[in-house]
SERO-4910 file (N, C-alpha, C, O; in steps of 0.05 Angstrom, whole numbers):
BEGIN
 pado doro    nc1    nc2    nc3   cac1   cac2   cac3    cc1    cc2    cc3    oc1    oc2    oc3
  Unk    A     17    -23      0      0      0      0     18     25      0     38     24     13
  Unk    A     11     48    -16     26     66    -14      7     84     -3    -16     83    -13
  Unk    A     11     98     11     -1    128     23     21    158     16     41    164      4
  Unk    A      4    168     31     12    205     30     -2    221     37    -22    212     47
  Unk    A      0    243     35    -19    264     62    -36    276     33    -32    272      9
  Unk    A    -48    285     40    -67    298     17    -58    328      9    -44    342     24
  Unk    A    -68    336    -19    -40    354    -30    -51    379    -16    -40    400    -24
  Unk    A    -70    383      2    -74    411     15    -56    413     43    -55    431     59
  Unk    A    -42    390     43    -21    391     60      0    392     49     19    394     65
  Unk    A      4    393     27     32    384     19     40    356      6     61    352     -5
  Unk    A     23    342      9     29    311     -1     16    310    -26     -2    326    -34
  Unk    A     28    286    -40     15    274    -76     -7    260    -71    -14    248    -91
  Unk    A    -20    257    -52    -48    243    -51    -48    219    -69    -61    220    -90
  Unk    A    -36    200    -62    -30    168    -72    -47    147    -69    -55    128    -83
  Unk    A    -53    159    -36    -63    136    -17    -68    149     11    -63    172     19
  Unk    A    -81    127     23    -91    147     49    -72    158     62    -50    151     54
  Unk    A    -71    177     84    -59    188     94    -53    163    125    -68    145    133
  Unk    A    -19    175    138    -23    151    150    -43    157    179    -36    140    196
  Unk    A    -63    173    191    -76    180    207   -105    165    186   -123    154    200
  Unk    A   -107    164    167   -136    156    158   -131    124    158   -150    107    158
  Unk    A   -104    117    159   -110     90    162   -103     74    186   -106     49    186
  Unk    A    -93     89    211   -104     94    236   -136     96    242   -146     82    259
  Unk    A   -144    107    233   -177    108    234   -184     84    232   -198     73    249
  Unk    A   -177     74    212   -194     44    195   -183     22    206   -194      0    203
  Unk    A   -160     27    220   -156      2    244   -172      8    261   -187    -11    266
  Unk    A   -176     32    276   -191     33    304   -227     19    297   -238      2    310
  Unk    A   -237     37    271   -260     32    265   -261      0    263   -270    -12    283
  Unk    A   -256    -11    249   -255    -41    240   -249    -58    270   -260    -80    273
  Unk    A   -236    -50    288   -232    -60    308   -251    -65    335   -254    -84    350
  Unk    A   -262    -38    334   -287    -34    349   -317    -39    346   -334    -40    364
  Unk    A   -320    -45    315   -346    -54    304   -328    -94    302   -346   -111    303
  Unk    A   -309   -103    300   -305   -130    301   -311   -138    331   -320   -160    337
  Unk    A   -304   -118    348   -302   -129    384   -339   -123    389   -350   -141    402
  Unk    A   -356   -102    382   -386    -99    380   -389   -129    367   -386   -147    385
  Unk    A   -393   -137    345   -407   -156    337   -399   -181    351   -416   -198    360
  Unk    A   -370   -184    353   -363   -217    372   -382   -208    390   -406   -210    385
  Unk    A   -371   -199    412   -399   -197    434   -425   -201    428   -433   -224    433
  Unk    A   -440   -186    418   -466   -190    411   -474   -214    401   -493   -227    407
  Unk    A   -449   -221    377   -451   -259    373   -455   -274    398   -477   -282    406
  Unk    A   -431   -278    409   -427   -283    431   -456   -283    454   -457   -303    468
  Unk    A   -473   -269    458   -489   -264    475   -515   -269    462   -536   -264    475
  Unk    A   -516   -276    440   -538   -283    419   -569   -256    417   -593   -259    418
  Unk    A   -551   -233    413   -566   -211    413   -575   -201    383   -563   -212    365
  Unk    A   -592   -185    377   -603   -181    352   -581   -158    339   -592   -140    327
  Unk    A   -560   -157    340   -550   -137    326   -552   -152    296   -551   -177    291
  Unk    A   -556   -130    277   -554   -130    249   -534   -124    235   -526   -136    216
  Unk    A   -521    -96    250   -504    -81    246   -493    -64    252   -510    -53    266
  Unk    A   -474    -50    253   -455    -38    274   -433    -16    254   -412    -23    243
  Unk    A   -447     11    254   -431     31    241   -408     38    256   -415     35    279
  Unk    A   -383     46    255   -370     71    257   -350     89    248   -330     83    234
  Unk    A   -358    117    259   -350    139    246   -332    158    256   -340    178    267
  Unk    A   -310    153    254   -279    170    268   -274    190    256   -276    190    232
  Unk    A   -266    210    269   -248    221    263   -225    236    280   -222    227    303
  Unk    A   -211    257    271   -183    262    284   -166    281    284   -153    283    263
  Unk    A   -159    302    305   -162    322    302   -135    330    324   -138    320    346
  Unk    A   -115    342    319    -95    364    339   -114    381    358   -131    397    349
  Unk    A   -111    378    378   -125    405    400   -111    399    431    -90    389    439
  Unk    A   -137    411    445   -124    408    472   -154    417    486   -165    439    487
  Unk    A   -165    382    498   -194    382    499   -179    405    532   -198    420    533
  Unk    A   -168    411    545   -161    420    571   -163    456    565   -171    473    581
  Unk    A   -154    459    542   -154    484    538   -120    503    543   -116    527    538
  Unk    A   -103    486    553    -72    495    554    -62    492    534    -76    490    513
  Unk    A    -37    492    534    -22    497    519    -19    471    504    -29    452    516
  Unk    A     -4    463    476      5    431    472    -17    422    452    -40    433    448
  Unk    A     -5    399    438    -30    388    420    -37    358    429    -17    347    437
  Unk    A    -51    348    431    -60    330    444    -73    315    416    -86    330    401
  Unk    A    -70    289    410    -84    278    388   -113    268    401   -111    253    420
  Unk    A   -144    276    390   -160    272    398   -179    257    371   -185    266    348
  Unk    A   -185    231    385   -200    214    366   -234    212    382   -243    210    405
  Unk    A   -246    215    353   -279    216    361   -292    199    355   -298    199    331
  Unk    A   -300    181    367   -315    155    356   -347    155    353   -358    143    372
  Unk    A   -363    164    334   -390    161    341   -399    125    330   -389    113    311
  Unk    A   -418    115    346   -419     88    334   -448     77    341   -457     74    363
  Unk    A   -460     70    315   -486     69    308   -497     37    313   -484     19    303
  Unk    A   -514     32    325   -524      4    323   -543     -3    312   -563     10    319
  Unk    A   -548    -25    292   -572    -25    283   -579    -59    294   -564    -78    298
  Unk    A   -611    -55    296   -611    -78    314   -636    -70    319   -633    -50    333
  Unk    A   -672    -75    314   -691    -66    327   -701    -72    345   -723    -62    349
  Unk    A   -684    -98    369   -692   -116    378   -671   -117    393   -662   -136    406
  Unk    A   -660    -89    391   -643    -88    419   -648    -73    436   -648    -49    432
  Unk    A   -655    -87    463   -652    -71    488   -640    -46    499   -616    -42    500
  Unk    A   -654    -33    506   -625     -1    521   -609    -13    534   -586     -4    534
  Unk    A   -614    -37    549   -582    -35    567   -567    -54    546   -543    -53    546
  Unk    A   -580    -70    529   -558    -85    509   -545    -62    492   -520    -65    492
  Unk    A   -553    -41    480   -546    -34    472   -517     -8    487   -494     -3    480
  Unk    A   -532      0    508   -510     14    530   -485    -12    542   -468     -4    558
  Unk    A   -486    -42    534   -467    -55    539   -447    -50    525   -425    -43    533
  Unk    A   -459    -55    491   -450    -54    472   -431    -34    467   -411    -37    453
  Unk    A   -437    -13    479   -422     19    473   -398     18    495   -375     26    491
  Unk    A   -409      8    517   -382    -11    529   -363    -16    520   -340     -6    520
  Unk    A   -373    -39    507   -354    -62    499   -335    -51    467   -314    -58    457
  Unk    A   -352    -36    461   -341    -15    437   -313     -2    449   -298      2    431
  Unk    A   -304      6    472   -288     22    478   -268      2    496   -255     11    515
  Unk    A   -269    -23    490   -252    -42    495   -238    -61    477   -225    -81    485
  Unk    A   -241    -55    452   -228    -72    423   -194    -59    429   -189    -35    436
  Unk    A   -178    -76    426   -149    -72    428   -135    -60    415   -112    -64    421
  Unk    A   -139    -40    393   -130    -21    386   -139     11    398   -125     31    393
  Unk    A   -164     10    415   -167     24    431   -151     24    450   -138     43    457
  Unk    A   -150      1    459   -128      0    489    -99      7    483    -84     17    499
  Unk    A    -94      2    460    -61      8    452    -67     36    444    -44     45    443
  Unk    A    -78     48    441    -82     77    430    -80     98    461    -66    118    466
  Unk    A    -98     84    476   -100     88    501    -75     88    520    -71    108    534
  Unk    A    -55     64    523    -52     52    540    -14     77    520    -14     92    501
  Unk    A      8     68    539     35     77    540     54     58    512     75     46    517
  Unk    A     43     59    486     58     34    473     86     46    472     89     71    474
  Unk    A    109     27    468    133     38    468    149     16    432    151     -7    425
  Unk    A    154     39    425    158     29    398    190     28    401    203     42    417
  Unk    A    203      7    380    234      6    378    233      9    355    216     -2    341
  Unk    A    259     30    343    260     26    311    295     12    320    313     15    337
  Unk    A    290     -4    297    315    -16    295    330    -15    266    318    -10    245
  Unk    A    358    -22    269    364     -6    241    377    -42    222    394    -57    230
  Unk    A    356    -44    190    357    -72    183    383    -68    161    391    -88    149
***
């Protein structure tokens, strides 16, 4: 896969940018960890949107940029319960690319 930033940044617009395909891990990750569960618990989900995005700020209001990701995420399912569905939104913010996003990862570059 080739990427690049899009040319209103400066890039040849090839391929996604590498933050959009950050997105499409997190997304894909959190609608795969929604549906196992719901499998898993033999609940009526149908289907399971979501919609990221990603943005430099500083939700505190100081100084610094802070990378802030927005997850809205849609359930379709007419035959789901409010608290199944308030599990679900749970369990949405526990797929493991959340947690590594979340959590302190420590990367090594090594030289091949």
């Amino acid at each position: 896969m080739k990427g690049d930033e899009p040319v209103d940044t400066g890039g040849g617009n090839p391929g996604p940018a590498p933050y959009d395909t950050l997105l499409a891990a997190l997304g894909e990750c959190t609608a795969m960890t929604v549906r196992w569960y719901a499998l898993r618990q033999k609940w009526p989900l149908d289907k399971v949107e979501v919609k990221l995005a990603h943005r430099k700020g500083n939700p505190a209001g100081g100084p610094g940029k802070t990378d802030i990701f927005t997850k809205a995420i849609l359930l379709h399912g007419d035959h789901l319960t409010p608290d199944q569905r308030a599990k679900l939104i749970d369990v949405a913010g526990k797929c493991p690319v959340q947690r590594t996003l979340e959590g302190t990862p420590v990367i090594q570059t090594e030289h091949a």
